[in-house]
Backbone as a printed PyTorch tensor [residue, N CA C, xyz], in Angstrom:
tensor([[[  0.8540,  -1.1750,   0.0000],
         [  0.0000,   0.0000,   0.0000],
         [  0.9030,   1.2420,   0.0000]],

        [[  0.7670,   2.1620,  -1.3110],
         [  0.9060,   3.2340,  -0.4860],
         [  0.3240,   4.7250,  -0.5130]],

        [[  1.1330,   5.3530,   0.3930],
         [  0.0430,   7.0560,   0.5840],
         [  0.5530,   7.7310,  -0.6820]],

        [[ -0.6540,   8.3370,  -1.0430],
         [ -0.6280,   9.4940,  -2.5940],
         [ -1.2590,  10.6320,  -1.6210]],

        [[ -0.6780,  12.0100,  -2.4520],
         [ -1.4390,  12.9230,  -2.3720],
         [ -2.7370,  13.3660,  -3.1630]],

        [[ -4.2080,  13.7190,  -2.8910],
         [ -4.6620,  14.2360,  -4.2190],
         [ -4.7560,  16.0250,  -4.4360]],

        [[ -4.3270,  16.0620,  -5.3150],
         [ -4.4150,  17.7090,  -5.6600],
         [ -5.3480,  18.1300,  -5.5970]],

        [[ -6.1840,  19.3660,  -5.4330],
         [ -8.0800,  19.8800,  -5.6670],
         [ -7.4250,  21.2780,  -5.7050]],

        [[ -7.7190,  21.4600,  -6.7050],
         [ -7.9580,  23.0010,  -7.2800],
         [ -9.3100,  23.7030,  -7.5720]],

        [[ -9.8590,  24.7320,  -6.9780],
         [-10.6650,  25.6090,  -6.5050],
         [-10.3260,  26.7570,  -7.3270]],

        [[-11.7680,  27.0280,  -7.9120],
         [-11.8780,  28.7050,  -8.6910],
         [-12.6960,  29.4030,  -7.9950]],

        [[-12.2080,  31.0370,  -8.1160],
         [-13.0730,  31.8060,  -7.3590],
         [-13.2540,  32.6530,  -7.9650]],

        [[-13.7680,  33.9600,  -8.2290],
         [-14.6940,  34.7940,  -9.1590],
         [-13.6430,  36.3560,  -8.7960]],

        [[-13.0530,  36.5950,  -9.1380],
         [-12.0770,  37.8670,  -8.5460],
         [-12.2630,  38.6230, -10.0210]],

        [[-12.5880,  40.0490,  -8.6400],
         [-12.8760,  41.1260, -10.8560],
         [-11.3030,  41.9350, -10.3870]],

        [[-11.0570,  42.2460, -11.9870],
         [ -9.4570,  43.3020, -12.0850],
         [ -9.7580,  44.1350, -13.0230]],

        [[ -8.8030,  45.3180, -13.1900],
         [ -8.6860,  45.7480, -14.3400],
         [ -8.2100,  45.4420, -15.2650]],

        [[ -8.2810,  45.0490, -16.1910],
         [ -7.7850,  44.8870, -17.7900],
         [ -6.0210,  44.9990, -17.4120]],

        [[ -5.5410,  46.1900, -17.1200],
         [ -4.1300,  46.6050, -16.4520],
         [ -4.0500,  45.4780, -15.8620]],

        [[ -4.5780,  45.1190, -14.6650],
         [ -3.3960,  44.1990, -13.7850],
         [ -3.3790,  42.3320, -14.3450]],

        [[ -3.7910,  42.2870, -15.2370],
         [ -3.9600,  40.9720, -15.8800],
         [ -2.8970,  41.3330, -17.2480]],

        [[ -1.8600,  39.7160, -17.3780],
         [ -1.1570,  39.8520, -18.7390],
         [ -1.1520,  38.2220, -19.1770]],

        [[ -1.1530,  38.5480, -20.6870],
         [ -1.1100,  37.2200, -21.2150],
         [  0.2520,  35.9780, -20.7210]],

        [[ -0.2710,  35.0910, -21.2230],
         [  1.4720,  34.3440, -20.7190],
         [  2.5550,  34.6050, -21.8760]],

        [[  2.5250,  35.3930, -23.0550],
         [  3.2820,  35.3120, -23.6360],
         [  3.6550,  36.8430, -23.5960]],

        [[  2.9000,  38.0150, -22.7920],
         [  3.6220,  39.5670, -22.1650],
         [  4.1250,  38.8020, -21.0880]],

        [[  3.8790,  37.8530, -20.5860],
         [  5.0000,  37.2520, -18.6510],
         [  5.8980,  37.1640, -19.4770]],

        [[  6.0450,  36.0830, -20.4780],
         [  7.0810,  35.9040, -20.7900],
         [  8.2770,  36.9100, -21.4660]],

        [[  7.4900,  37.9830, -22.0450],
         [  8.4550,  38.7680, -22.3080],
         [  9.0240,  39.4970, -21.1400]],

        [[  7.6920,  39.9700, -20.4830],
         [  8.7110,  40.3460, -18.9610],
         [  9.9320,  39.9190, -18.2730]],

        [[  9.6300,  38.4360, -18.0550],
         [ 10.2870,  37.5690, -17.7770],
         [ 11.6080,  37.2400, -18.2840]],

        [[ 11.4850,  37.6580, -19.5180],
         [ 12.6730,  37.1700, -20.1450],
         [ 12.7700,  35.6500, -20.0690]],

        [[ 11.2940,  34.9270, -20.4890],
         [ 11.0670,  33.4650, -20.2020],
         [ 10.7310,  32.8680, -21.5390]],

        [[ 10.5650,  32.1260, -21.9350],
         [  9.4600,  31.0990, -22.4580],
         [  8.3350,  31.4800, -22.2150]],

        [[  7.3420,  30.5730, -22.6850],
         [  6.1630,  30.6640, -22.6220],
         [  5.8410,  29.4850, -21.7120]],

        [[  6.8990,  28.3420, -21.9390],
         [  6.8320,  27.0700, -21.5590],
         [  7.0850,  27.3640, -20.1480]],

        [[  8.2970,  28.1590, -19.6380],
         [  8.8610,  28.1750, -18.8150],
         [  7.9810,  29.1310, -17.7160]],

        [[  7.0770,  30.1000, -18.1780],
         [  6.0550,  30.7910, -17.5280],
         [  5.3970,  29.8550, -17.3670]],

        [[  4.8170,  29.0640, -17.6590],
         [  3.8480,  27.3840, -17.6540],
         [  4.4430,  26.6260, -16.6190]],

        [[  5.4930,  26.5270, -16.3060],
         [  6.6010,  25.4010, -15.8400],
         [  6.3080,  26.5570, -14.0340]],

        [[  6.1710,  28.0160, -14.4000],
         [  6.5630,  28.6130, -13.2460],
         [  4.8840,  28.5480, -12.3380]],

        [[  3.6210,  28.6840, -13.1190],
         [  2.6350,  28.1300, -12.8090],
         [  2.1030,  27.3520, -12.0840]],

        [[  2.5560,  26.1150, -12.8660],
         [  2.5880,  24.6340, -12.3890],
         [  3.6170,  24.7540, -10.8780]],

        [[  4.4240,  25.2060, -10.7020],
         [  5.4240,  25.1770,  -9.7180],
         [  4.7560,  26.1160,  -8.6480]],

        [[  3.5560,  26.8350,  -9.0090],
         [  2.4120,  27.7160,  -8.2660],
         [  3.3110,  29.2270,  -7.8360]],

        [[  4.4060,  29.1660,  -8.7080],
         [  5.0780,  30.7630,  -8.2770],
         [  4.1140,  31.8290,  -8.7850]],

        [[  3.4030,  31.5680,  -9.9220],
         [  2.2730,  32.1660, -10.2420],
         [  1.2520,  31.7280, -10.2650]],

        [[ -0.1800,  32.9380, -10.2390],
         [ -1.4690,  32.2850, -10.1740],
         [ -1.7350,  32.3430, -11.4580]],

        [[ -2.1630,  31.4930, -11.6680],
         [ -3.3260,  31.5210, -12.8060],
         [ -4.7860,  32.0780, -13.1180]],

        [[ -4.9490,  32.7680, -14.3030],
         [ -6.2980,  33.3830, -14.2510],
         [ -6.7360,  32.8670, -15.3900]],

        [[ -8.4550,  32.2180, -15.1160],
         [ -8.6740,  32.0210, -16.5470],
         [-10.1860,  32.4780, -16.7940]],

        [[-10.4090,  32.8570, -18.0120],
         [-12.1250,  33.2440, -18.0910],
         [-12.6200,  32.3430, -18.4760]],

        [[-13.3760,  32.3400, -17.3800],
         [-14.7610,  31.0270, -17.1170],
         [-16.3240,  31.5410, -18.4650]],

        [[-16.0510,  32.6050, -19.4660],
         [-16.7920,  32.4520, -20.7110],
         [-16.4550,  31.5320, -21.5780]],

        [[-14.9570,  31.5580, -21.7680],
         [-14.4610,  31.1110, -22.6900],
         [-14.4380,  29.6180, -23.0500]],

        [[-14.6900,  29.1880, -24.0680],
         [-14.9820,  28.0400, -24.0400],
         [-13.0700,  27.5400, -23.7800]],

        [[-13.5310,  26.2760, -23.4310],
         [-12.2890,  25.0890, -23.6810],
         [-10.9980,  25.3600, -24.7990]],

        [[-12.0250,  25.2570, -25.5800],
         [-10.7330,  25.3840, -26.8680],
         [ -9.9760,  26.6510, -27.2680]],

        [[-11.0290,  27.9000, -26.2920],
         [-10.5280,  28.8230, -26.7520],
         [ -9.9150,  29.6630, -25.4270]],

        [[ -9.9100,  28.6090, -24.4330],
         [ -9.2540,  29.4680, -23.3720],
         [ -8.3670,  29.4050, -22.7330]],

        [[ -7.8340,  30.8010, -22.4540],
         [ -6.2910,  31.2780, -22.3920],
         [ -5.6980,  31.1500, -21.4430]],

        [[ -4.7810,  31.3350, -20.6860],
         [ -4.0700,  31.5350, -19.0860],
         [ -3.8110,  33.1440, -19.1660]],

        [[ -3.6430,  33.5690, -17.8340],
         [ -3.6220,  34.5150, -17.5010],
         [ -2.9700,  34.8950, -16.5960]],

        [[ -1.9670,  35.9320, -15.9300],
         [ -1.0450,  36.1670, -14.7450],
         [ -1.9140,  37.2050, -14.2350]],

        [[ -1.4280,  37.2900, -12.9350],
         [ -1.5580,  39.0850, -12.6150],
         [ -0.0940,  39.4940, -12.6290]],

        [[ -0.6620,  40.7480, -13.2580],
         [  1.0390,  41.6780, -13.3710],
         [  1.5720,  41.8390, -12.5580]],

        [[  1.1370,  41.8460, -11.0270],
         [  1.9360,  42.2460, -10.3100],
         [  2.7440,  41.3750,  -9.4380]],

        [[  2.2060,  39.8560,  -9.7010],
         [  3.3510,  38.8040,  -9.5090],
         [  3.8160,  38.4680, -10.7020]],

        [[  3.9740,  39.0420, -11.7840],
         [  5.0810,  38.6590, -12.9110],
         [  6.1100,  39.9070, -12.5340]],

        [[  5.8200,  41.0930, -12.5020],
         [  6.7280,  42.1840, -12.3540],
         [  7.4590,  42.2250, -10.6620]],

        [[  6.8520,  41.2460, -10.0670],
         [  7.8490,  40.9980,  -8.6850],
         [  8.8340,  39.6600,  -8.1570]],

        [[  8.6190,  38.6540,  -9.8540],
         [  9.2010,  37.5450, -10.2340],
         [  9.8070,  38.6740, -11.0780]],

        [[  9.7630,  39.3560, -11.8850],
         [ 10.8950,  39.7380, -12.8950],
         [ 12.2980,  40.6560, -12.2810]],

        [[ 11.6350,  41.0880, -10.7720],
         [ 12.4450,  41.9980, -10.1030],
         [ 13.5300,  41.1620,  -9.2660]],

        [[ 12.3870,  40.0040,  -8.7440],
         [ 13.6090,  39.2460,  -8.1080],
         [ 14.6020,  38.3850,  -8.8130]],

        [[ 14.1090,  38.0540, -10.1710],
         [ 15.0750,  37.8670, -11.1130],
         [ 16.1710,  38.6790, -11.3970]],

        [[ 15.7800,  39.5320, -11.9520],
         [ 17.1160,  41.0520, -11.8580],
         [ 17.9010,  41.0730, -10.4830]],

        [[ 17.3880,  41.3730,  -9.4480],
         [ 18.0860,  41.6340,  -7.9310],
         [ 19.0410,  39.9530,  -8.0870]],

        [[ 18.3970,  38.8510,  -8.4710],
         [ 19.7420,  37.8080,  -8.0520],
         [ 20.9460,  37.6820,  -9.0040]],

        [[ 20.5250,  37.6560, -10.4680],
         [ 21.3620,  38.1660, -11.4640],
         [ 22.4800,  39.2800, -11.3800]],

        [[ 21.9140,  40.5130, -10.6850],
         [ 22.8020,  41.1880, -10.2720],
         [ 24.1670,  40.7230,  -9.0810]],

        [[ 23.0570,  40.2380,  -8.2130],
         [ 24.3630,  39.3390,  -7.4250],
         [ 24.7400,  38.8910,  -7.6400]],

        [[ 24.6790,  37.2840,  -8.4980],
         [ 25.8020,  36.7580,  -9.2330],
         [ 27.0350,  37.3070,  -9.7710]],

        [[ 26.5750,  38.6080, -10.9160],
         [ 27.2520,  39.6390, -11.4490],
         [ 28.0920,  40.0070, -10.5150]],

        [[ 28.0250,  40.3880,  -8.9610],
         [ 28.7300,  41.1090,  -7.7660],
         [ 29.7650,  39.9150,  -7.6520]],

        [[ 29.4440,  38.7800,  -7.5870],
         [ 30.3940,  37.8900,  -6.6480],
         [ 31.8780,  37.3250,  -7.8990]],

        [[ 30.6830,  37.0440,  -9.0750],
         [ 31.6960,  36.8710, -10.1160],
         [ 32.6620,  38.2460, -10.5760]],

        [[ 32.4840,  39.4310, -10.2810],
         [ 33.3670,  40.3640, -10.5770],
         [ 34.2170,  40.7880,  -9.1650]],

        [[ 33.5590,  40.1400,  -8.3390],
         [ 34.5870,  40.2820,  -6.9100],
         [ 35.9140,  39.7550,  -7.4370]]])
């Protein structure tokens, strides 16, 4: 026998402005990512996901809020920079 976890994912109804929502392929330019790799960062739950519950199946998209892509893109920059510090030490 053994123990599994099961996952349950829960949607909830949250309104934004147009502004604080970006596609996954503006994260990714933010990001300086993939598209895959914005997907990969998702799945890894560093970001939330937003999706519109009109849209059908086939035609529906993922979604970030900007303001955890632009505070993943900052802490990207801030460690990059350190690297940069230690390797030019």
């Amino acid at each position: 026998m053994i123990t599994l976890q099961i996952r349950r994912v829960t949607y909830e109804d949250i309104e934004l402005d147009p502004g604080d929502v970006v596609s996954m392929r503006e994260a990714a330019d933010i990001l300086d990512m993939t598209t895959q790799g914005v997907g990969s960062a998702m799945n890894r739950e560093r970001l939330t996901e937003l999706v519109d519950p009109d849209a059908s199946l086939a035609k529906q998209r993922r979604y970030l809020l900007r303001s955890e892509v632009e505070e993943l893109a900052a802490r990207k920059r801030r460690a990059a920079e350190k690297r940069a510090a230690i390797e030019g030490a």
